[in-house]
C-alpha positions in Angstrom: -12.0 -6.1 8.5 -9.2 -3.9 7.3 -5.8 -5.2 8.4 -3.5 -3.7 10.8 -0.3 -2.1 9.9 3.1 -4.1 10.9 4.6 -1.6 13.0 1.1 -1.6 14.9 -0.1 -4.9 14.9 1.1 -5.6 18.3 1.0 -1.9 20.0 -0.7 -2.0 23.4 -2.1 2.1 23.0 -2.9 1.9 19.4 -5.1 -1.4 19.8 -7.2 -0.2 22.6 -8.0 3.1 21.2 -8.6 1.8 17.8 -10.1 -1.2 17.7 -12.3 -2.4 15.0 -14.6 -3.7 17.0 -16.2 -1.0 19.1 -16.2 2.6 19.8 -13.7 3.7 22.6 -14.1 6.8 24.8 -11.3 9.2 25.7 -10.4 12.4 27.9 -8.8 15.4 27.1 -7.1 17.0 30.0 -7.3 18.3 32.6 -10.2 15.2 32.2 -12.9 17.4 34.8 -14.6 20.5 34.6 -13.4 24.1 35.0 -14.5 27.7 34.7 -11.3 29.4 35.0 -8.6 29.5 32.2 -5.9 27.9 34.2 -7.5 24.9 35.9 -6.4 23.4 39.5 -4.2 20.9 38.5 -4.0 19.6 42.0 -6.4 16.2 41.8 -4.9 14.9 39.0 -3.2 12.2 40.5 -6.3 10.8 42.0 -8.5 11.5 38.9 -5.6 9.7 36.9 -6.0 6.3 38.8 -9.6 6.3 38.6 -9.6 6.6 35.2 -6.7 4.1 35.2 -9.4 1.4 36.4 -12.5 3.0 34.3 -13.8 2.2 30.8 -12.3 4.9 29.1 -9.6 3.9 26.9 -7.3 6.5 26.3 -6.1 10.3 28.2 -5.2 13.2 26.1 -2.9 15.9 26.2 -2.9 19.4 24.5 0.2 21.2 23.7 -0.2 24.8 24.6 2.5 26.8 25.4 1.1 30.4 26.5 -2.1 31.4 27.6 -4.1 33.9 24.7 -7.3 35.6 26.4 -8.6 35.2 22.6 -8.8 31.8 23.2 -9.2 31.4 26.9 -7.6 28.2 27.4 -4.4 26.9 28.7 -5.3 22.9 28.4 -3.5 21.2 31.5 -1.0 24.2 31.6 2.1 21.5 32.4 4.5 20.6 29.6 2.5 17.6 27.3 5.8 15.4 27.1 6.4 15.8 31.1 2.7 15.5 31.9 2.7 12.0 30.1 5.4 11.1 32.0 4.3 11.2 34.9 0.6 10.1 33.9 2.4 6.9 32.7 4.7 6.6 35.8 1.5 6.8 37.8 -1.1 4.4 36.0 -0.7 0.8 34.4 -3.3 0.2 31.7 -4.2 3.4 30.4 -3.6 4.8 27.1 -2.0 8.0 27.0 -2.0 10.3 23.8 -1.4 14.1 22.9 -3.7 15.8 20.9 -1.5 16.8 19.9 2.1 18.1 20.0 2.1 21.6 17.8 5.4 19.9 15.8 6.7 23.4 14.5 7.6 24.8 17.7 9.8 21.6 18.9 12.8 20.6 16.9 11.7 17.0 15.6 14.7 15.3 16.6 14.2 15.9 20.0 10.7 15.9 20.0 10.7 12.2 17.8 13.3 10.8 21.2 11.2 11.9 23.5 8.0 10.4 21.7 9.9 6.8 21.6 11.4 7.2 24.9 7.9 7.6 26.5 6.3 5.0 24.3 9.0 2.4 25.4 9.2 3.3 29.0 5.2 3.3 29.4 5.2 -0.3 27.5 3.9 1.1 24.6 0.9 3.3 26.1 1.7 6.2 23.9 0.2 7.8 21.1 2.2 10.6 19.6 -0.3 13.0 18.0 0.8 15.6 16.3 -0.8 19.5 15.0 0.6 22.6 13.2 -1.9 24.4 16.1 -4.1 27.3 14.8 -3.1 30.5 17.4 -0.9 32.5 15.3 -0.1 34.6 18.2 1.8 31.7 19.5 4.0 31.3 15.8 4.7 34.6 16.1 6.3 34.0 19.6 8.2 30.7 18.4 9.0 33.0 14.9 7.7 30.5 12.7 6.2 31.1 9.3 2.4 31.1 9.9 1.6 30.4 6.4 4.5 27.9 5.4 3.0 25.4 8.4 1.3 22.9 5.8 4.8 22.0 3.9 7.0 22.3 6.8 4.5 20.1 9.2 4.9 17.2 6.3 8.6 17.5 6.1 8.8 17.0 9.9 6.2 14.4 9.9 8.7 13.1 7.1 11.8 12.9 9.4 9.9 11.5 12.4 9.2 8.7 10.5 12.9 8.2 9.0 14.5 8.4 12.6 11.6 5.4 13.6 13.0 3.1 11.1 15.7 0.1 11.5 18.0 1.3 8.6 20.4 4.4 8.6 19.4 7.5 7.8 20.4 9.5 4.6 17.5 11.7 3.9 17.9 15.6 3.0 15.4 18.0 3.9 14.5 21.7 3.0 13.2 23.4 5.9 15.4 21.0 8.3 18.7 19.1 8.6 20.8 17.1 6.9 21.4 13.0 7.7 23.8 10.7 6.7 24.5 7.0 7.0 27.1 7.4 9.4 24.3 8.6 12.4 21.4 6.3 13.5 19.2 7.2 15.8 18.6 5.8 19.4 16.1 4.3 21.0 14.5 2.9 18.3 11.0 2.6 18.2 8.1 3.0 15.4 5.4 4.7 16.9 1.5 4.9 16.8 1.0 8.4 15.1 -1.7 10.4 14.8 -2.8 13.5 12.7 -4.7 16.0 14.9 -6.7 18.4 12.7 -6.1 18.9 9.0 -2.8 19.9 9.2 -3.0 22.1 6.1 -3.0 18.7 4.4 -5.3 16.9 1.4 -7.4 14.4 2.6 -5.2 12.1 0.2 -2.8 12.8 3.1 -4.9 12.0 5.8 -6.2 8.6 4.1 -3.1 7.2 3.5 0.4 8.5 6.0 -1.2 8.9 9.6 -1.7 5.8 11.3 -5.3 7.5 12.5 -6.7 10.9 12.1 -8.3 13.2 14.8 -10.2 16.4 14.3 -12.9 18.0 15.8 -16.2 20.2 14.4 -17.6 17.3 12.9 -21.4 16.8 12.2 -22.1 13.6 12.9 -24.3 12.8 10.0 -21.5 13.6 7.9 -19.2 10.6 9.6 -20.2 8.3 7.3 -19.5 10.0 4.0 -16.1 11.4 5.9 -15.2 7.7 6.1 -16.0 6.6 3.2 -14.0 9.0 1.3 -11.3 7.9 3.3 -11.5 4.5 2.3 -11.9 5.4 -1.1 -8.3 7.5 -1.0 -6.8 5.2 1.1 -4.3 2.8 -1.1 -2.9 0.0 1.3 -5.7 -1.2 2.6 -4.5 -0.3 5.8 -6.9 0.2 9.0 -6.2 4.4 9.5 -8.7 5.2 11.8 -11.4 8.6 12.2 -11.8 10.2 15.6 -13.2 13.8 16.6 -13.8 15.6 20.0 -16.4 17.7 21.7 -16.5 19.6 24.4 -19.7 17.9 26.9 -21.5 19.3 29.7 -22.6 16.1 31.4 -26.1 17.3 33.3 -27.7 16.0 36.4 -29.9 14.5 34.9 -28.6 11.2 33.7 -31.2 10.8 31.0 -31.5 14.4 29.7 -31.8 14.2 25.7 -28.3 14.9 24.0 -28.3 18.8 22.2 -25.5 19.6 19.4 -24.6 23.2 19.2 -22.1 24.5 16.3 -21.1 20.7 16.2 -18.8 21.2 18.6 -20.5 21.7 22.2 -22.8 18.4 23.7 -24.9 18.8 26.6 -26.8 15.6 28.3 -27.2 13.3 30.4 -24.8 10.8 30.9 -26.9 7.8 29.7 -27.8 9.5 26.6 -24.6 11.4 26.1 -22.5 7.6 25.8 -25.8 6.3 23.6 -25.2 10.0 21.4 -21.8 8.6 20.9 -22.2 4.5 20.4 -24.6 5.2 17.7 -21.9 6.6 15.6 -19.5 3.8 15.6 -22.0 1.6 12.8 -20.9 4.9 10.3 -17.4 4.4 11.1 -16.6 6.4 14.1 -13.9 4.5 15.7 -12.9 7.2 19.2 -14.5 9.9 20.9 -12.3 12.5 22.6 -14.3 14.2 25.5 -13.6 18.1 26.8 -15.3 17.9 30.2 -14.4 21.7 30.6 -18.3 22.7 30.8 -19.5 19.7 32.9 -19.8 21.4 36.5 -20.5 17.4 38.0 -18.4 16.5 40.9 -15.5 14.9 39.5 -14.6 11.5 40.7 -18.5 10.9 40.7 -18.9 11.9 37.3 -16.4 10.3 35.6 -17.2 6.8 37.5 -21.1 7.0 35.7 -19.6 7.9 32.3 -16.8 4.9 33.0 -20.2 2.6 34.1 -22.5 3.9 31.0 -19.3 2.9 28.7 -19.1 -0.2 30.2 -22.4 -1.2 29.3 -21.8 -1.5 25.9 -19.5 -5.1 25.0 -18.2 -5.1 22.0 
């Protein structure tokens, strides 16, 4: 068993999502079903707490700021950082994560207190999971530099990370600020953080800075061989786990065989659909974020079996 690093060893979020043990399950929102591009947002309290008492281990939040008809999706349309709030003010055990936070369009100052803020004040349900997005209709709005996102992503993943630590700051950037030793930076707090998609960075990158890694058009036979060169980079020995989502339809049928399409889209029953998935941890897969959006299952009902299938499986 890898070992866990310091600044995680204890995290509340981070273990439950990512434990060594077993595979965990996780939502994107808005953690249901919907047809339309803006969903009704208006049972998410109540779908909230039932999950809040459910198997699954972790919600997710996408950060996307305008709604493209070329992509057709506007995630849970409310601000990711304000959603979370009030997902945390209204559950108790549930791990809450964004999946992630595009970190070119938000200063990362501001973005990095409001990360630590939320982690503190949801006692350390938070995973702060961060993108460079891939809509480049959207960096055109926020006039950002399309093809510069790789190198400016790292910097700002760089200066998160500085404003986390105990001792002053005196790092100088390129595409960012200045800091000196006479500013620290309040409240202080090291965070569980996550890589969501490449990045534009080498998987040298990925084995070895983000405390995990989550991506998504993954062919599960490759998961293995995905891990393993991850290990192989990886030089700290340090426990950096690999997650990926789908988008399932969850059919009436609870035991209607599991089908793949373009490694992105599931469809199946619920019993075989959580079997599809717990046969993947043995080759290293240690989280499986879920897009409901195609399931047309009533929703409270539906996410109760998938919470009972789950729970089925002891670690």
């Amino acid at each position: 068993m890898l070992k866990i690093a310091q600044h995680l060893q204890n995290h509340k979020a981070f273990n439950a999502v990512f434990n060594q043990d077993k595979l965990s399950f996780g939502l994107i929102a808005p953690f249901k079903g919907y047809g339309e591009h803006s969903p009704d947002m208006s049972d998410w309290l109540a779908i909230a707490r039932v999950l809040d008492q459910s198997a699954i281990s972790a919600l997710w939040i996408r950060d996307v700021p305008f709604y493209d008809p070329s992509f057709g999706d506007t995630g849970q349309i409310y601000d990711p950082f304000v959603f979370a709030s009030f997902l945390a003010a209204n559950t108790s055990k549930i791990a809450i994560g964004t999946a992630g936070i595009i970190a070119l369009f938000r200063e990362p100052i501001n973005a990095t207190k409001s990360a630590t803020s939320l982690d503190i004040l949801s006692n350390e349900r938070f995973i702060f999971g961060l993108s460079t997005g891939d809509r480049m209709s959207e960096y055109e709005a926020f006039g950002e530099n399309y093809l510069k996102r790789g190198d400016r992503f790292k910097e700002w993943w760089q200066i998160s990370r500085a404003l986390q630590k105990e001792d002053f700051l005196n790092l100088q950037t390129k595409e960012y600020g200045n800091f000196n030793a006479r500013l620290d930076f309040l409240p202080k707090k090291s965070l569980a953080m996550v890589a969501v998609g490449r990045c534009r960075q080498e998987l040298s990158w990925l084995a070895n800075i983000p405390d995990a890694w989550i991506t998504h058009g993954i062919n599960p036979d490759n998961i293995q061989s995905i891990t393993q060169s991850l290990r192989e980079l990886n030089k700290d020995n340090i426990y950096r786990p690999f997650a990926y989502a789908n988008f399932v339809e969850l059919t009436p049928d609870p035991n209607y065989e599991v089908k793949l399409w373009n490694n992105i889209f599931v469809r199946g029953g619920v019993k075989k659909v959580v079997q599809y998935y717990m046969n993947q941890y043995k080759n290293g897969l240690s989280h499986i974020l879920l897009n409901l959006r195609p399931s047309e299952l009533e929703p409270i009902s539906m996410l109760n079996d998938l919470s009972e299938e789950i729970s089925k499986y002891k670690a």
